[in-house]
Biotite code that builds the C-alpha atoms (Angstrom):
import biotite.structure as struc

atoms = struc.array([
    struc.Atom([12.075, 7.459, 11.900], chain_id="A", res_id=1, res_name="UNK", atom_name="CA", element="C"),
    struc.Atom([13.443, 11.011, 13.565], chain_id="A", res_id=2, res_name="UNK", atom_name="CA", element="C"),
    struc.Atom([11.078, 12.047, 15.664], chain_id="A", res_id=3, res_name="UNK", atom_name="CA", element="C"),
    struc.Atom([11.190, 15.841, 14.168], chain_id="A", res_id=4, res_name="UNK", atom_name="CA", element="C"),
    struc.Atom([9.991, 15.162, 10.880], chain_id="A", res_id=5, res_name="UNK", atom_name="CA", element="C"),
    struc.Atom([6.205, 14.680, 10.220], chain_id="A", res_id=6, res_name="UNK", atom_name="CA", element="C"),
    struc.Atom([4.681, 11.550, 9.496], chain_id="A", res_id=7, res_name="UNK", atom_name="CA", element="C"),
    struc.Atom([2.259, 10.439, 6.775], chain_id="A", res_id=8, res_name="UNK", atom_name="CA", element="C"),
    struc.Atom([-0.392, 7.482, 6.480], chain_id="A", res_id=9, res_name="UNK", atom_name="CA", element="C"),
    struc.Atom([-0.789, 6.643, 2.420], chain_id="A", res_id=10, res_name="UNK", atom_name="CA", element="C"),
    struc.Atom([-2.986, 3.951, 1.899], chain_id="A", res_id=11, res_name="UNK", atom_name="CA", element="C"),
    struc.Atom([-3.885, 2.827, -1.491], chain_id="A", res_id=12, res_name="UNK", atom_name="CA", element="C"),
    struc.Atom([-7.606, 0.927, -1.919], chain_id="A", res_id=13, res_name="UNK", atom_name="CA", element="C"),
    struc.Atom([-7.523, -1.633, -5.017], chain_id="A", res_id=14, res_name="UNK", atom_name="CA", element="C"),
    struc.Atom([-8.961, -5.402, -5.819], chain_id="A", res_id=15, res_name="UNK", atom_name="CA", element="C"),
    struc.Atom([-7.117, -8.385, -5.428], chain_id="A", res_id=16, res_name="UNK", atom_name="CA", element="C"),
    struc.Atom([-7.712, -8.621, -9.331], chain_id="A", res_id=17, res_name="UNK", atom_name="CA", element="C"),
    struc.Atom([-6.260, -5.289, -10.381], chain_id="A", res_id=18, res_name="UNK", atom_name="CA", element="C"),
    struc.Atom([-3.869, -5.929, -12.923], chain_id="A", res_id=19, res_name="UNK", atom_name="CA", element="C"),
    struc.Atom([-0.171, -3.046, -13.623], chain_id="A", res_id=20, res_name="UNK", atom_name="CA", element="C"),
    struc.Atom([1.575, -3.700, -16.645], chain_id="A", res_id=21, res_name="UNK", atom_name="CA", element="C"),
    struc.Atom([-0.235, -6.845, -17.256], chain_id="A", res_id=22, res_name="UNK", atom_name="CA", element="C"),
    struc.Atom([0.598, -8.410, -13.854], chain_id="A", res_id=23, res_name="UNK", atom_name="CA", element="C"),
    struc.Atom([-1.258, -8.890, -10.918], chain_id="A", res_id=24, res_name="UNK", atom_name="CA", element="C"),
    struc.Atom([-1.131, -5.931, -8.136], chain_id="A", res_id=25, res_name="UNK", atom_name="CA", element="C"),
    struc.Atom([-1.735, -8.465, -5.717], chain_id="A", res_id=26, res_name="UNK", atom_name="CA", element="C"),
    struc.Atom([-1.451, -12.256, -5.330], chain_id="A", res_id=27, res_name="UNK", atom_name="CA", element="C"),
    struc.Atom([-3.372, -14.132, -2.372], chain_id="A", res_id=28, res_name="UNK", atom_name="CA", element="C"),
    struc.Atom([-2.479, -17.518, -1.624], chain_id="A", res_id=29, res_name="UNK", atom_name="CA", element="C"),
    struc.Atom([-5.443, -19.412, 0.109], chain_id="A", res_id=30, res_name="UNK", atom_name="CA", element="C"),
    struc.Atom([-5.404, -23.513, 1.255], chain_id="A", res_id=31, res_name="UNK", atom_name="CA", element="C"),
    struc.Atom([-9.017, -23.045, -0.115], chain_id="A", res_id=32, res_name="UNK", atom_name="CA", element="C"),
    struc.Atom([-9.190, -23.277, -3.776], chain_id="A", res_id=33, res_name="UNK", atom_name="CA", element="C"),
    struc.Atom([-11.979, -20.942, -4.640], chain_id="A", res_id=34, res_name="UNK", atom_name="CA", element="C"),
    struc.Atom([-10.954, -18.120, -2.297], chain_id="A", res_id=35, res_name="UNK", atom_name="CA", element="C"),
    struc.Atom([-7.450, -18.031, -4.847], chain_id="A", res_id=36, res_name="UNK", atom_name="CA", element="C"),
    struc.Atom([-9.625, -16.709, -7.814], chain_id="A", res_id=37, res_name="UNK", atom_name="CA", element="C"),
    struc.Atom([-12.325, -13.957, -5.908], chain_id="A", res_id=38, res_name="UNK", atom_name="CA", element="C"),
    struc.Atom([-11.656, -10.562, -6.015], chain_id="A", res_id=39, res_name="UNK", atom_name="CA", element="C"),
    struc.Atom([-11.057, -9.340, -2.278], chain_id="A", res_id=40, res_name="UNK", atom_name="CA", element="C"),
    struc.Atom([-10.555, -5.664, -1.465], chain_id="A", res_id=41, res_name="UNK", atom_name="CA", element="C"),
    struc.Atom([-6.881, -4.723, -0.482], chain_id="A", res_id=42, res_name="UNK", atom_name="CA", element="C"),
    struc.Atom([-5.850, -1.983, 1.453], chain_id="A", res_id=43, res_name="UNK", atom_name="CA", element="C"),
    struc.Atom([-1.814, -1.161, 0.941], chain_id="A", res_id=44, res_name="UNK", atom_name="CA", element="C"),
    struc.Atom([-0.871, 1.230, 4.352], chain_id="A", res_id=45, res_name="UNK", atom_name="CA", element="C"),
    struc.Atom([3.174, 2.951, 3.896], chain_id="A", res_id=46, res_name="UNK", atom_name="CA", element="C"),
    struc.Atom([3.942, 4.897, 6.874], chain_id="A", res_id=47, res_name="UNK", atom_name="CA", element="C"),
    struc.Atom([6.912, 7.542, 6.291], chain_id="A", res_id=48, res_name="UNK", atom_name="CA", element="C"),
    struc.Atom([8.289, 11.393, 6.408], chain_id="A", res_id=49, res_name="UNK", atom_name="CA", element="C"),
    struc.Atom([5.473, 13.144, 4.623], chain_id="A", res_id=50, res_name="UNK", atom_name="CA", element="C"),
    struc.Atom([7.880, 14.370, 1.846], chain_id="A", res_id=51, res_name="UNK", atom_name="CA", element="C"),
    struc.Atom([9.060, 10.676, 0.955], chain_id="A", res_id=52, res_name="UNK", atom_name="CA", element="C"),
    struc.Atom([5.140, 9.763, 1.294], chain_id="A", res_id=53, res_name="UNK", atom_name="CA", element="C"),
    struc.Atom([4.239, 12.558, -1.411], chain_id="A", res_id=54, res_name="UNK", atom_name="CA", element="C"),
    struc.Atom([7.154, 11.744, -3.918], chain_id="A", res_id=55, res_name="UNK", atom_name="CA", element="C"),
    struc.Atom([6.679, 8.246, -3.672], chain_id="A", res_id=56, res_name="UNK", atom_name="CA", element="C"),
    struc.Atom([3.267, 8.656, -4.657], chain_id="A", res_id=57, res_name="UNK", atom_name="CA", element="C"),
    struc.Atom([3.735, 10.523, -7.221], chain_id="A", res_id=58, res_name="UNK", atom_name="CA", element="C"),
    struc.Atom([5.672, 7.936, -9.097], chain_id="A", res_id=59, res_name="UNK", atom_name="CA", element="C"),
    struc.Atom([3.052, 5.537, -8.630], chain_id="A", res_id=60, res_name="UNK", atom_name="CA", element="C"),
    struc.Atom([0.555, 8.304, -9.766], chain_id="A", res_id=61, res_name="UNK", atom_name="CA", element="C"),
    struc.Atom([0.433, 6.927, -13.308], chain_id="A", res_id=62, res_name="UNK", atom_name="CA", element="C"),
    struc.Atom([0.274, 3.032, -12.837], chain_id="A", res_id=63, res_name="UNK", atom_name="CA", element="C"),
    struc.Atom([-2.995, 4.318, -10.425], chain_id="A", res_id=64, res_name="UNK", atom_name="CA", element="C"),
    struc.Atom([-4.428, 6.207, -12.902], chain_id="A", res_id=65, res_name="UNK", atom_name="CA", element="C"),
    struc.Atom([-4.204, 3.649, -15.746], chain_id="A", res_id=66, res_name="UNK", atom_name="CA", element="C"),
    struc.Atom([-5.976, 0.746, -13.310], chain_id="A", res_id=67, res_name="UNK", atom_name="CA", element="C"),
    struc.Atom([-8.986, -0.031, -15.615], chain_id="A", res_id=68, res_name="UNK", atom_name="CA", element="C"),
    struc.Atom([-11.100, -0.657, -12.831], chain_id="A", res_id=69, res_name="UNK", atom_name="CA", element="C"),
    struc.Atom([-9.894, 2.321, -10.356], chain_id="A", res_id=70, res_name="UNK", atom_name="CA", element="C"),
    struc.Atom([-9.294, 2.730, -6.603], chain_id="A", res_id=71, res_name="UNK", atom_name="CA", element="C"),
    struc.Atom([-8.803, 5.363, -4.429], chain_id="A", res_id=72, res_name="UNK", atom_name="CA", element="C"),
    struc.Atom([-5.837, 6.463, -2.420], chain_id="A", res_id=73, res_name="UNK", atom_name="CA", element="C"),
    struc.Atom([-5.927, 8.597, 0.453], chain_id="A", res_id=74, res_name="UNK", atom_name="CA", element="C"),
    struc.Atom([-2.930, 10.343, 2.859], chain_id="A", res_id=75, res_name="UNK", atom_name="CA", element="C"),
    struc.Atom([-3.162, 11.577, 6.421], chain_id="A", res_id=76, res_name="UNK", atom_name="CA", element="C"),
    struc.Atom([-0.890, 13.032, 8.847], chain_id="A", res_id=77, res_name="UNK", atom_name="CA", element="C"),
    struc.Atom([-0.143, 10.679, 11.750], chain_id="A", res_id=78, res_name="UNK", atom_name="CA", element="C"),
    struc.Atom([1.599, 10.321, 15.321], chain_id="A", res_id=79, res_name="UNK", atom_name="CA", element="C"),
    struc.Atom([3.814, 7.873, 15.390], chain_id="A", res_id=80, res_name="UNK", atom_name="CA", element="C"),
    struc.Atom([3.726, 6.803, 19.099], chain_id="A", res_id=81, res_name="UNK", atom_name="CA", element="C"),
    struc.Atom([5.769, 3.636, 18.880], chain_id="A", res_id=82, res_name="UNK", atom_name="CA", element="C"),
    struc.Atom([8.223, 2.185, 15.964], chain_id="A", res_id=83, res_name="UNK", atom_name="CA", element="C"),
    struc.Atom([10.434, -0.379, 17.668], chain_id="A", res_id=84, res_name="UNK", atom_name="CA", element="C"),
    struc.Atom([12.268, -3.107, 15.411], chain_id="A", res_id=85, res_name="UNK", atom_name="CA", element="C"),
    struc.Atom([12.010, -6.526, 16.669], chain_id="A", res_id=86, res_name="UNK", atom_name="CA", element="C"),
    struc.Atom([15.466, -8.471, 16.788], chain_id="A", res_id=87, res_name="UNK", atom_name="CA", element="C"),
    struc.Atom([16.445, -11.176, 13.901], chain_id="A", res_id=88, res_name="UNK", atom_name="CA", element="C"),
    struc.Atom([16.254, -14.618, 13.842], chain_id="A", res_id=89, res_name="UNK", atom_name="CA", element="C"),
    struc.Atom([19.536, -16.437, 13.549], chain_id="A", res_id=90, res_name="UNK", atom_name="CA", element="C"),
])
């Protein structure tokens, strides 16, 4: 992330049970059989240069729109004070 370019926050509020193109938006796997099946709120948080935050979502604007149940997605500008990558596992 270059530190002269502004940052955005997009999250994107939906149910575990929200269905795109016939397939689940979200899958939870649970050791507990009934928790598999409930619909639990989901929050999906992207973090990038506002401009790449904006176009992105405006690809996605259509699958959002034609959710049958809704949600609500929201963007804010943001300080990034710390993005340091961890090192791999070999």
């Amino acid at each position: 992330m270059g530190s002269n370019s502004s940052k955005a926050l997009l999250r994107i509020f939906v149910s575990s049970t929200d269905h795109v193109k016939h397939e689940l938006l979200s899958v939870i796997h649970s050791y507990k059989f009934w928790e598999v099946s409930d619909k639990v709120p989901v929050v999906i948080e992207i973090v990038d240069e506002e401009e790449k935050i904006r176009k992105f979502y405006e690809i996605i604007r259509p699958q959002l729109e034609s959710m049958r149940y809704g949600c609500l997605v929201t963007i804010e500008k943001i300080e990034v004070l710390l993005s340091k990558s961890g090192k791999s596992r070999k």
